[in-house]
N, C-alpha and C positions, 0 to 999 in steps of 0.2 A: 220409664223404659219398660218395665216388666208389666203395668198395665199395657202401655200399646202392645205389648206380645200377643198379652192373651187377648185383645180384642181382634188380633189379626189371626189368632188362630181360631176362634170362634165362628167368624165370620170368615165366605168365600172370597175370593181374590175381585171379583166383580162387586159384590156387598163393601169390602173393604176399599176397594178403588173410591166406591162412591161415598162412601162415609168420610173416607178424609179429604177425599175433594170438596165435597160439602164443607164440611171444618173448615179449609184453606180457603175456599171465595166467602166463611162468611166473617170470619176473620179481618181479611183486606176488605170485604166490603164493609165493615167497621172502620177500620183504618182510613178508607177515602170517604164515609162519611161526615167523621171526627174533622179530619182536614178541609172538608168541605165547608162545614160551617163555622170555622174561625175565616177560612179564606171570605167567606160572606160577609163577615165582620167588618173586614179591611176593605172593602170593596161599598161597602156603606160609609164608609169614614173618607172613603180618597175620591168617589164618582159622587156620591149623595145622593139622597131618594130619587131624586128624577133620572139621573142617570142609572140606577139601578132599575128602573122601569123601561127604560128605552132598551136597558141588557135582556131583559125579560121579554120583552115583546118581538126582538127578532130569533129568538130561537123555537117558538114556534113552526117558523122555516125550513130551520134542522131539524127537526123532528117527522116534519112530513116527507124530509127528502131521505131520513133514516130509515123511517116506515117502509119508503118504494124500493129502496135498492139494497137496503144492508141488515135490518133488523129481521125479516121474515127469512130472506135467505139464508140469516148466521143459523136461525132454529134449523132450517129444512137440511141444509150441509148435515147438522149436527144429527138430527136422525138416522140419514143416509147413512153417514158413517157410520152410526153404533149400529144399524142394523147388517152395516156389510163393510168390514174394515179393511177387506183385502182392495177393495175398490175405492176407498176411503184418498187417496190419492186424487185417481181422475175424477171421483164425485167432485173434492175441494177445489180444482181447478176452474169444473166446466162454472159451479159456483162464484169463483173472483173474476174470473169472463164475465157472468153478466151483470154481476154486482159491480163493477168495474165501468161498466160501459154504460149501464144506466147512471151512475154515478157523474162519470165525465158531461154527459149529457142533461140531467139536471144541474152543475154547477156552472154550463155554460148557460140555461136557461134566466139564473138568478142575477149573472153577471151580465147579459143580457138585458132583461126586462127588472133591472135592480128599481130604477127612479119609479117604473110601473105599480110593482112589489110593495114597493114603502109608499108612495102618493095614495093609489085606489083599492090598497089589500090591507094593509100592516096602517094606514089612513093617518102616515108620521112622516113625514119628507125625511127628519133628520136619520133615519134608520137608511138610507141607501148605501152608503159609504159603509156600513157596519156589515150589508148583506155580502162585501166583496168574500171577508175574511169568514162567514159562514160556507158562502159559495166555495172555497178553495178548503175547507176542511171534511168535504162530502164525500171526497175519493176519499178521503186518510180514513175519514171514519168504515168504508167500504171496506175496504182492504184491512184493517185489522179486526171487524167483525168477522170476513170468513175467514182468517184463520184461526179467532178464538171458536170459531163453528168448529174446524177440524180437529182441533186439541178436544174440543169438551165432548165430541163423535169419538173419540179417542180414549175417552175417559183419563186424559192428563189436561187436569186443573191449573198447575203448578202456572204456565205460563199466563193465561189470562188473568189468573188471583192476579198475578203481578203486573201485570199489562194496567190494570186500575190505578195497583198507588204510584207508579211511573207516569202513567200520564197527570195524575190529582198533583204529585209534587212537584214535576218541572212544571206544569202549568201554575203553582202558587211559587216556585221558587223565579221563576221568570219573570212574572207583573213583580214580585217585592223586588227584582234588582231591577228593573225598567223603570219603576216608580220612582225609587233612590233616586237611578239617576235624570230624571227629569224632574224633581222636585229639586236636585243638585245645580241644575241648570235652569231653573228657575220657569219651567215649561210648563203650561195648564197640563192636570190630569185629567183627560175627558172617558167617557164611555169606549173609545176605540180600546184603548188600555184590557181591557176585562174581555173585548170581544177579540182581543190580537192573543191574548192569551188562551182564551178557548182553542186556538186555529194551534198554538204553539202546543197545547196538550194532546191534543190530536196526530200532531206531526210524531210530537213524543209514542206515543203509544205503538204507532205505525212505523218507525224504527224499530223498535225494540222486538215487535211482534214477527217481522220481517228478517231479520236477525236471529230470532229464535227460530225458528221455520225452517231457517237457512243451513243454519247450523248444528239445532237441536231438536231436529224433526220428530215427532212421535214416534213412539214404537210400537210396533206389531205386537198381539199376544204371544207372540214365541218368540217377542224380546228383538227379532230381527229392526230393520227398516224398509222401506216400501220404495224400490231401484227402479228408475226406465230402466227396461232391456234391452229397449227399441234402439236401433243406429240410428246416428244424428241425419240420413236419409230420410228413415222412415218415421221420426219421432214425429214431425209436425202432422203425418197423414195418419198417424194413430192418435193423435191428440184431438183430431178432429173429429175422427172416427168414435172416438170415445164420448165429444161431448154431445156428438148426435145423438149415441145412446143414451148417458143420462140425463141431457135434459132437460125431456120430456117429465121425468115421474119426479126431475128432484122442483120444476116449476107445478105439478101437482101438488106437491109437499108446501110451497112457497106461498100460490096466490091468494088459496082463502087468508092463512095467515096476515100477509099484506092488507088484504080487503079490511077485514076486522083492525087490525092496528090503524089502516089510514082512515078511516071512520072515525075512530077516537081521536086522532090524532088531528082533525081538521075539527069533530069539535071542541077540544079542549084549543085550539089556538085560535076557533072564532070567538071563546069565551075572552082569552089573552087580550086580541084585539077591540073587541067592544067593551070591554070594561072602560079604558080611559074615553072612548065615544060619550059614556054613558054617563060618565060624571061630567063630560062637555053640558052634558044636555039638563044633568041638574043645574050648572049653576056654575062649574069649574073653569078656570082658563086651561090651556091645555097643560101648563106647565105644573102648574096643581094639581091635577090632574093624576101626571108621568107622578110625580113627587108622593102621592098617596097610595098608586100603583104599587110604587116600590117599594114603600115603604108595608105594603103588604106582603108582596109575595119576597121582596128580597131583606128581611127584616123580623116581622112578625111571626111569619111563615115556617121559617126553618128556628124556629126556637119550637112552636109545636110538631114539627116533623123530627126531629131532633132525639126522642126517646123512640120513636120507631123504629129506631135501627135494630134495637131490640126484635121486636116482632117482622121486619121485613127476613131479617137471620132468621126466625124461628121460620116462616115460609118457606125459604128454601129447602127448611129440613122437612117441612111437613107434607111438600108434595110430593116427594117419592114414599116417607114414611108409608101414608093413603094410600098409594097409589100400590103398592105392597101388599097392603094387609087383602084392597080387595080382589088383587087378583090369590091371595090365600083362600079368600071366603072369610075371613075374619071380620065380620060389622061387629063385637065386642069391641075390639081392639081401637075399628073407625071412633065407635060412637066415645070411648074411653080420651081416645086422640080430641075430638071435639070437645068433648066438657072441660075438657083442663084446658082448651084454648081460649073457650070465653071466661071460664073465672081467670086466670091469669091478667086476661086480656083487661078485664073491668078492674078487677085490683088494680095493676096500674095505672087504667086509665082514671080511676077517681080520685088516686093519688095526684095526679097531673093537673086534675082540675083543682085540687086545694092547693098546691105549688103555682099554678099559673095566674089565677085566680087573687090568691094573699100575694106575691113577687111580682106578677106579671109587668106592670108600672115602674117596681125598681129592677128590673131587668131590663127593659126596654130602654130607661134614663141611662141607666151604669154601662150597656153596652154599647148601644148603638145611637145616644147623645139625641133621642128622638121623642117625646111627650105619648106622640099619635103610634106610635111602635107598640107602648107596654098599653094602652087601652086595647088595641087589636089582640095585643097576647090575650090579656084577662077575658075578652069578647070569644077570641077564638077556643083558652081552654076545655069548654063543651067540649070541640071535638074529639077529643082523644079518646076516650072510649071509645065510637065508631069508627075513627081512624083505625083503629089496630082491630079493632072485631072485623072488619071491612078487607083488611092483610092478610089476616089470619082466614078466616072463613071462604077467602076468594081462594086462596090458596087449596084450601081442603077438598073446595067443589071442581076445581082443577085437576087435582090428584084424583077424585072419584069419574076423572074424565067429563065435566059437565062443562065445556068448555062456551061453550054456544050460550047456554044459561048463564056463566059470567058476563059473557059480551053482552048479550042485552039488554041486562039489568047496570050495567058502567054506563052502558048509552041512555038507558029511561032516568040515570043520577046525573046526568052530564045536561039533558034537554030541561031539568027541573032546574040546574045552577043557570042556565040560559035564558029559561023565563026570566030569574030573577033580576037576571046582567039586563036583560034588555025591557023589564019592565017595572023593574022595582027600584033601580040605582036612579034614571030619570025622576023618578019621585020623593023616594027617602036618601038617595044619596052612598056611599062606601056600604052602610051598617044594612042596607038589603040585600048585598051579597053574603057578608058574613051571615045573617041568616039563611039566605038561601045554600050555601057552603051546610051550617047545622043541618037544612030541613033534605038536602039530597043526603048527605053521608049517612044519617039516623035512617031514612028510605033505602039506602042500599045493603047498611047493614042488617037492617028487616030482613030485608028480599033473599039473602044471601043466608041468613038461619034458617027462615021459610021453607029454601028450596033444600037442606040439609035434612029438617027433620021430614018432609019427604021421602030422602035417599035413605038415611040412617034415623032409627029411633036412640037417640039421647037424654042422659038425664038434666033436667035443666031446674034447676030451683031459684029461683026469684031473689027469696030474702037472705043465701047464701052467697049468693053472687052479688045484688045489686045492696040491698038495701042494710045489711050487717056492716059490707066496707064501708058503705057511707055516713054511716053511726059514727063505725070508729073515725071516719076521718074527721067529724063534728068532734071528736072527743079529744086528738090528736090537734086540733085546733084550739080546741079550749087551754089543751094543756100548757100549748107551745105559745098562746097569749099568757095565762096566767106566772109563767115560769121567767119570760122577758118581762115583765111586768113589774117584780122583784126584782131581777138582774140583768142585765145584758152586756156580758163582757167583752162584744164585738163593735158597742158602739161607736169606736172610735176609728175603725178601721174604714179603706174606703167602701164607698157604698156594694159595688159590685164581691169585693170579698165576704161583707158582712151578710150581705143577700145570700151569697152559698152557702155561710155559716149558718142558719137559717133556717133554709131549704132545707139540710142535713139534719140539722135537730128534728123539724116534722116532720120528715119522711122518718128516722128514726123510731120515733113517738109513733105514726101510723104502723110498720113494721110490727113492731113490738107486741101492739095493741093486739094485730090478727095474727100474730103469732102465738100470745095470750089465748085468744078467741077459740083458734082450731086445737093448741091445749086442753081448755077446759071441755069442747066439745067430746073429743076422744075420751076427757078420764070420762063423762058421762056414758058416754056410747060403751064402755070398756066394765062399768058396774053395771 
């Protein structure tokens, strides 16, 4: 209690707003990550690889119908507002007007031209039926994007932090009683399940946001709330009047954003869809296909995105952190900010690779009952290092405003993974994507240091960063063989607990080592 005092008296009322709101979304967004990947678990075990492929391939869909109507809008609301709060009201409005109405409009399109969609787009018939329940969750998603636009224009976090784990939990508490009771009655679990839940999480969110809004409107800086004046006469021909005014400047704010998103966003879901094509054309049926699918990205996948969480929270902090210093003039501080992102960054990530790498096989057997899961793991641990340098560094070039430069260099990692989907899978099969997955993220995260030491001069040393953690973790290996070698007092336990007992001991052992390591270095540096 007495620390948060003095952190709130140190800091201004704006510094402080946005420090603990930071805290709080990155908090819950731990929290719906955490949730997220057991709910994955369960969803591997009751639909099964190919059904978790079929889940994967139509939300692509969502994604692009998020992009047009509700993702670029929540940001542009949310500027308006923090730049002009007394108008922060009608900004929000004229915003769920047209988030609102594009919305309605693309989920009649889907519902529409569904059999279209999934036959000659999505090139899976069984996905039509599945687009209904994306179709009708387009508005929910609209509608609770601009109001978390107007809370975070507002600088109150509070409601969207929680707007997350409301909708992560009713949507996992709803499939596990749905499931119950259709497994109670004896009813196939099919892929609808996972996608009726997605719709039910969404409704969730869009209650509760809507409710909050209603009831617990943000407040003004001077604590008030923001009142029509207007008589219920004149309310509608001032509402209109207002949205004429803004918007003009707030679809300024909006369509590059859109632009840029729906570009990424058509191609990471032409990557979704040609991948199962792509193993057609090696050699797969298509049901082999779905089943290897899924068992990549709904399986594999979230076991290496999984320590991320970590570093996606350190991004949130570090693009205002940046974005701070330089409008202080402080490039110490930038470049100070940098270097401790990517040693952090590697530390972990080499860790990961000796974790995923020695476990990956009894992770993938002990979780998710699957052979082809823990090979993907051990294939995919590489990435982590780039994954998180890739978070970290995008984020930073972000904050130093270099926005345009992120976008181009996500789109030249994204056209490199496409080569691979669409000329390397026909040939080698699954294992040319996972490479081409390594050979874009290792390119992005180049590009993305490249364009840093550019902007800011940093200190970067090689054999501190890359090649010292990797001793130790050769060393931390050695040890953690040698010591089960002699004993293993977990061997009787099931597989998956003993796995974590395990895990725990090495990462212990690595710990130790470079905590050892930056010891002796200091007493050196120190005589």
């Amino acid at each position: 209690m007495k620390d948060s005092l003095k952190i709130s008296q140190k800091l201004s009322p704006r510094k402080y707003a946005l420090f603990t709101g930071t805290l709080l979304l990155t908090s819950t967004g731990l929290i719906t990550r955490v949730l997220g990947f057991f709910y994955r678990i369960f969803l591997s075990r009751t639909i099964g690889a190919e059904g978790l492929g079929l889940y994967n391939m139509v939300h692509p869909v969502f994604g692009i119908c998020f992009a047009l109507c509700a993702g670029s809008i929540q940001t542009a609301i949310s500027q308006s507002v923090a730049a002009n709060v007394r108008k922060g009201r009608s900004i929000f409005r004229t915003g769920l007007v047209i988030s609102m109405s594009t919305s309605f409009v693309l989920a009649w399109l889907i519902i529409r031209f569904q059999d279209f969609l999934a036959g000659s787009i999505l090139m899976e018939p069984r996905c039509a039926p599945l687009l209904t329940y994306i179709a009708v969750s387009v508005p929910c998603a609209a509608i609770h994007a601009c109001i978390n636009g107007y809370y975070y224009g507002m600088q109150r976090t509070r409601v969207p932090a929680f707007a997350q784990v409301i909708e992560q939990s009713v949507r996992i508490g709803a499939v596990f009683l749905i499931a119950d009771i259709m497994l109670e009655a004896g009813i196939e679990i099919t892929v609808q399940l996972a996608v009726a839940g997605h719709l039910i999480g969404e409704i969730a969110s869009t209650l509760y946001t809507v409710a909050a809004c209603q009831f617990f409107p943000p407040k003004l800086p001077d604590g008030t709330y923001a009142k029509d004046t207007d008589s219920d006469g004149r309310r509608f021909s001032a509402a209109a009047d207002s949205f004429r005014r803004t918007a003009p400047s707030l679809m300024t704010l909006a369509l590059p954003l859109m632009g840029n998103r729906l570009i990424l966003n058509i191609l990471s879901s032409a990557e979704a869809i040609w991948i199962p094509g792509s193993l057609n054309r090696f050699g797969l049926s298509s049901s082999e296909a779905f089943s290897i699918y899924g068992v990549l990205t709904g399986m594999a996948l979230p076991f290496i995105l999984f320590p991320s969480t970590i570093f996606n929270s350190l991004a949130v902090l570090l693009l205002p952190t940046v974005a701070e210093a330089q409008s202080e003039g402080n490039e110490r501080r930038i470049a100070g900010t940098i270097s401790m992102s990517l040693r952090y960054c590697l530390y972990v990530g080499i860790l990961c690779i000796g974790i995923f790498t020695l476990f990956g096989n009894d992770l993938g057997v002990s979780v998710f009952k699957d052979e082809n899961a823990g090979s993907f793991i051990m294939t995919l641990a590489w990435l982590c290092p780039f994954l998180y340098l890739v978070t970290t560094m995008g984020s930073i070039l972000n904050g130093l405003g270099k926005t345009s430069t992120t976008f181009i260099q996500n789109v030249t990692a994204l056209f490199v993974r496409l080569a691979f989907v669409l000329f390397g899978i026909p040939k080698f099969g699954i294992m040319a994507y996972l490479i081409g997955m390594l050979a874009s993220e290792l390119l992005l995260a180049l590009m993305h240091i490249f364009s840093l030491k550019k902007q800011v001069s940093f200190s970067w040393n090689a054999w501190d960063m890359i090649v010292k953690p990797a001793l130790l973790m050769v060393m931390a290996i050695g040890i953690y063989y040698a010591a089960s070698s002699v004993c293993d007092p977990f061997a009787a336990l099931p597989l998956f607990i003993k796995t974590g007992f395990h895990i725990l001991i090495l990462s212990l052992c690595y710990l130790l080592l470079l905590a050892g390591a930056h010891f002796f270095k200091r007493e050196i540096q120190a005589e």
